[in-house]
Each structure stands twice: as structure tokens, then as C-alpha cells.
N, C-alpha and C positions, 0 to 999 in steps of 0.2 A: 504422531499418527501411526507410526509403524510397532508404539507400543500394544495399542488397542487390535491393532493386526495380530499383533504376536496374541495376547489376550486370546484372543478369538478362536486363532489358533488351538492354543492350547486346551481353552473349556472344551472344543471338539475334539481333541484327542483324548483330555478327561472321561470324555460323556460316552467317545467310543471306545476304549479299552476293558472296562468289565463286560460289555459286550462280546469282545471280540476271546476275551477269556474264558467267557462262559461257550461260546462257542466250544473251543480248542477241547471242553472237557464233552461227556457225551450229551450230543443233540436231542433236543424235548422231540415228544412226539411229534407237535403240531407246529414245524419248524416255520410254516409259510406266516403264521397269526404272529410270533414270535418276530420274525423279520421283520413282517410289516409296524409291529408294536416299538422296535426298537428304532427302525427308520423315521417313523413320525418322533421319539424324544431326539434323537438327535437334529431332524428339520426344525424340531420348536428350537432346541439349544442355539442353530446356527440361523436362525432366526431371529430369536431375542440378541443375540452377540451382534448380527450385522447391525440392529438398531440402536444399538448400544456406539460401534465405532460409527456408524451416520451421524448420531448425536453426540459425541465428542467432535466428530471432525466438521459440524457445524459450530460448536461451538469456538473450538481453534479458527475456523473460519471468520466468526463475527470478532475474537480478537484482533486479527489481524487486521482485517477492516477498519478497527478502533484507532490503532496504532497507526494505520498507514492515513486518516484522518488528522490525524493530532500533527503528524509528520506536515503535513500539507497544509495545514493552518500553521504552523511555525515558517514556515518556507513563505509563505503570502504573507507574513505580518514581516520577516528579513526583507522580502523582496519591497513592499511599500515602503519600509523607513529605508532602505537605500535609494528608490526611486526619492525618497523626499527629499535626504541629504544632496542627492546630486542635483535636483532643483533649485535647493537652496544655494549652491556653489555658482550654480549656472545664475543665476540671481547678483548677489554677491561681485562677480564676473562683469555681466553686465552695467550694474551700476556703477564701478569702478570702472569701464571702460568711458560710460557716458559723462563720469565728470572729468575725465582727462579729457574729454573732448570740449563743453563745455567750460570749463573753468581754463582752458586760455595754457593747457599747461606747456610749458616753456621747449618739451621736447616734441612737441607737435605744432603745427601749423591750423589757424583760423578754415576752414573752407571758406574759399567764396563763395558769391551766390549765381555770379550768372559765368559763363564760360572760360574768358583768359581775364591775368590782372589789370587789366587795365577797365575792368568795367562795361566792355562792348561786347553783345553776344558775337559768338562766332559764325561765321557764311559759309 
């Protein structure tokens, strides 16, 4: 961005130094037509220049936008396959928990059904 600045810059100090030379040597008669004639090429110059860096720096613009798209679509396609692995773990987890439960396994205990062991709800 700051190249197209400079750019701009610079055509206007292009556009205004044979001006400003011609100046320095002797003044034409009709100094005010002269002025105003030289004023209007440099407002077209610093005119075409400003739309020149507006249109680069829209287009730097819509890159960036590109990229920070592309960025965001990677980040949502990482974050779903880590959300799915962790599903699957949690998964995984669970069912391993449930057959230790059901299948009787030796370091855990049956639940009973109703209160204390001996079969009689509790008062």
C-alpha cells in the first residue's frame, strides 16, 4: 500500500517540478490562464493517481479476504475432524465402560435391583 502512496507521490512531484521551473525562469505574460492551466494537469494527475492506489488497494483488499477465507475454511474442516475424533473416543469409552459392566467383570460388582442385598426394598 504504502508503495502506490509513494507512486503517487512521486507522479505529483514529476508533474509539478517543470512547472515549478518554468516558473523560477521569466513569468509569461498571462500568468493567472498559466496557473490555472497548470493547476487543472496536476488535479487530473493527483486524480488519476488517487484511483489508481484506490484500485490497487481494493484489490489488496479482496486478497486478503481471499486468504483470510481459505484460512477459516481450514480451521472448520481441523475443528470438525477433532470434534469427530473426540466423539469417537467418547464412544469407544463408553462402550468399554458398558461391557465391563454388563459382562460380569470380576473387578466390579453386579448392581442389584432393588435397595439393600437381601432383596427387601428399603423403609
Amino acid at each position: 500500500m504504502t508503495r502506490y502512496i509513494a507512486a503517487c507521490l512521486l507522479l505529483g512531484l514529476t508533474v509539478t517540478l517543470p512547472f515549478a521551473a518554468r516558473a523560477a525562469d521569466d513569468p509569461p505574460a498571462d500568468t493567472a490562464a498559466t496557473v490555472s492551466a497548470d493547476a487543472k494537469v496536476v488535479g487530473t494527475a493527483v486524480k488519476h493517481s488517487a484511483k489508481a492506489v484506490a484500485k490497487s488497494a481494493k484489490a489488496g483488499a479482496q486478497q486478503a479476504a481471499d486468504a483470510a477465507k481459505e484460512v477459516a475454511h481450514k480451521v472448520a474442516v481441523a475443528g470438525k475432524r477433532g470434534a469427530t475424533e473426540v466423539a469417537a473416543a467418547a464412544k469407544r469409552g463408553a462402550a468399554k465402560t458398558k461391557a465391563a459392566v454388563t459382562h460380569g467383570n470380576p473387578a466390579t460388582k453386579e448392581p442389584t435391583s432393588a435397595g439393600n442385598s437381601d432383596g427387601k426394598p428399603d423403609h
